[in-house]
N, C-alpha and C positions, 0 to 999 in steps of 0.2 A: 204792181207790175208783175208780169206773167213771168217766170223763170225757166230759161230756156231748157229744153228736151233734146239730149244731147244722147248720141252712141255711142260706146268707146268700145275699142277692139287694140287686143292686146297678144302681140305673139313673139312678140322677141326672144323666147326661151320655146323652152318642151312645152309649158302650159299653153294652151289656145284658149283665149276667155273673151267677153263679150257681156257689156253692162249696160241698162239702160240711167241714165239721171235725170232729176229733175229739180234743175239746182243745184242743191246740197245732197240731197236726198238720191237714194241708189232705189230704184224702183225695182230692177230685175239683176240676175245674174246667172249668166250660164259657162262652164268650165270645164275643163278636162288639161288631164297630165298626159297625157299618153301621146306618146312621143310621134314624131314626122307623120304627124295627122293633120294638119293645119288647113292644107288644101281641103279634105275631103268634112271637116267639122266646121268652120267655119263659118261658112253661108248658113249651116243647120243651128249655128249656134246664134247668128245675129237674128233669124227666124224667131226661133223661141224666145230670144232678150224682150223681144216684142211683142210676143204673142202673151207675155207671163205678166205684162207689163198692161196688156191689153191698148197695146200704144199701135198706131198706122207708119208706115215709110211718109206719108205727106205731113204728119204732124212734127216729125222731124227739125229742128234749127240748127246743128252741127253734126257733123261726124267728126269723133275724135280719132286716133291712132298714136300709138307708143313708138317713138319713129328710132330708138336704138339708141346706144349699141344692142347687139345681139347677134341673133343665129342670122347671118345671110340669109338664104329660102324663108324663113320664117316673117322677115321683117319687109321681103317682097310680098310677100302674099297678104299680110296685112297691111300695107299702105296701099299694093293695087286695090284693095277690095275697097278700102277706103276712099281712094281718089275715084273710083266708078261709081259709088253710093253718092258723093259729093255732087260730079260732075251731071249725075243721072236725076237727081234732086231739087238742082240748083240752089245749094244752101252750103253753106263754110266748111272747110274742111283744117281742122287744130290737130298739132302737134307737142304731144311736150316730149321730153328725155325721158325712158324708161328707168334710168337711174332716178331721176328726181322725181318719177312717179314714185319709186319702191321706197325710198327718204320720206316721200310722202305720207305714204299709207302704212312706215315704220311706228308713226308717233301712237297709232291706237293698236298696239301687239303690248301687251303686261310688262313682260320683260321687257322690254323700250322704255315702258312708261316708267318703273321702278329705278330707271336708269337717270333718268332724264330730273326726277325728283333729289337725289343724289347728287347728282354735278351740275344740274338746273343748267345755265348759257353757254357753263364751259363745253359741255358735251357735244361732241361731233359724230354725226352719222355718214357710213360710210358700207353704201350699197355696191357688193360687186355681183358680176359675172362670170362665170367659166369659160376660162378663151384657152387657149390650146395650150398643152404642158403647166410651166410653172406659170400662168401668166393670166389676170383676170383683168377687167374690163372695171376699174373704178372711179368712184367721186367721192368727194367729201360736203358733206351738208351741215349748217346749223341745226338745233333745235326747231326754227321757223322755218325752215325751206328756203335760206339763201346758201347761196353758191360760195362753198369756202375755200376747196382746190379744183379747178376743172377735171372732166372728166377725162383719163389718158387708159392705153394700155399699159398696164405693169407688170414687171415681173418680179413675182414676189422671191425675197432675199432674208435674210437675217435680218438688217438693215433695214428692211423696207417701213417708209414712213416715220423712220425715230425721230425727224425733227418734231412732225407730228404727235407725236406719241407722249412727246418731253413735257409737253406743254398743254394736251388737250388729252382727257378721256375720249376714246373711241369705240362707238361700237358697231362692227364689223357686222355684215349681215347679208344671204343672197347665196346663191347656188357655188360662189369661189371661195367663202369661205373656208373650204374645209382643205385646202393648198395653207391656207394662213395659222390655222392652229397648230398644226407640226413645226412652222418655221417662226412667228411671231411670237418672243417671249417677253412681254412687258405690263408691267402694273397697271399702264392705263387701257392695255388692249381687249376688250368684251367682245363676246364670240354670242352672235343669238342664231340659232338655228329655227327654220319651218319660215321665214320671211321673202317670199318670193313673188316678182314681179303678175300682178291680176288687174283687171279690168276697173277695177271699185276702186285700185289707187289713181287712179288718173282722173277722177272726179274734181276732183281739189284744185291741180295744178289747170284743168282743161280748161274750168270755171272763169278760174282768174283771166285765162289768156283771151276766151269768149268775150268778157266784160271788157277787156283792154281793146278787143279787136283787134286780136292777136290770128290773123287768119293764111293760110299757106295758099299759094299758087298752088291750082290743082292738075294744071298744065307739066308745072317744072318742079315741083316738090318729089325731092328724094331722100330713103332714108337717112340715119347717121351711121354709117359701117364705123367708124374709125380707124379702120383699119380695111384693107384690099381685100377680096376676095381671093382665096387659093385656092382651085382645085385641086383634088385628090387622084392621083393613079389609081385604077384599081386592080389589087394583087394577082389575081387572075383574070387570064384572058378572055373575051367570049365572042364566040365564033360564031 
């Protein structure tokens, strides 16, 4: 059986990334960090995913997309581009959580793994976000990629998570961790820094949802904000 040839486009954060798969298998990958670029890198990056890949737009069988939480403008611009590639296609358009993508593609980082060898099923993975002030964008995951607390905004406290904590080694990991080391002090809390939401982690979780026929309306599919959009005043005037 032929293994589907799937896109994944990932921008919910600063990184703008863009993977091609096939299967299991990561055939291409293209990336950048550089921040409120998404717009102008994107189409250039899903281009090259393809070109590196030596793959066609008609050989195509899914477009994925990391449908959030994350940056508002960001998480627009990747799922329009997604639901136009789809619609334009005529082929599936998947979704997974960017959180359970980054849980996902947590399991093959060393330090994850040396973690996870150590506390084997006890071990919980818990990918955040940077959301505004003290407050990040979290989940809690098994070992295997199931669902152990849903994803919420929090605001992190002294407090925050000890029931968790009492019971389960955690290890913290994603662009909000660094709110959680100054204020998290407990034996079971692991701090792993460089683990950030990319394109190649949504391989995994796309796959399965592909096989399930796990497929989004490409009419009505919106992302996951979690939270409402606020705009900002801006401090000075312009005329």
């Amino acid at each position: 059986m032929t293994e589907p040839l799937i896109l994944h486009i990932e921008t919910a954060t600063d990184i703008c990334s863009a993977a091609l798969s096939e299967g299991e298998r990561q055939l291409s990958l293209v990336e950048s960090s550089q921040e409120r670029s998404h717009a102008k890198l994107l189409n250039a990056f899903i281009r090259q995913s393809m070109a590196d890949a030596r793959k066609e737009f008609k050989d195509l069988d899914g477009i994925a997309v990391s449908k959030g939480p994350g940056s508002y403008t960001g998480l627009r611009i990747g799922v329009s581009t997604a639901k136009g590639l789809a619609y334009a296609l005529e082929i599936p358009l998947l979704a997974s959580g960017t959180l359970e993508n980054m849980a996902s593609g947590a399991a093959s980082n060393a330090a994850v793994k040396k973690l996870i060898a150590l506390h084997d099923d006890q071990l919980l993975l818990c990918p955040m976000l940077d959301a505004r002030r003290m407050e990040v964008y979290a989940g809690f995951y098994t070992t295997k990629n199931s669902l152990f607390r849903e994803v919420s905004a929090d605001i992190i406290e002294g407090d925050s998570y000890h029931k968790i904590l009492e019971s389960h080694p955690v290890c913290f990991f994603g662009n909000g961790v660094e709110k959680c080391k100054a204020v998290l002090y407990h034996s079971n809390a692991h701090f792993i820094d460089g683990i950030n939401p990319t394109a190649t982690a949504m391989i995994a979780p796309v796959l399965k949802k592909y096989h399930q026929k796990q497929f989004e309306d490409v009419a009505y599919f919106e992302p996951f904000y979690l939270k409402e959009f606020i705009a900002t005043v801006p401090k000075k005037k312009v005329l």
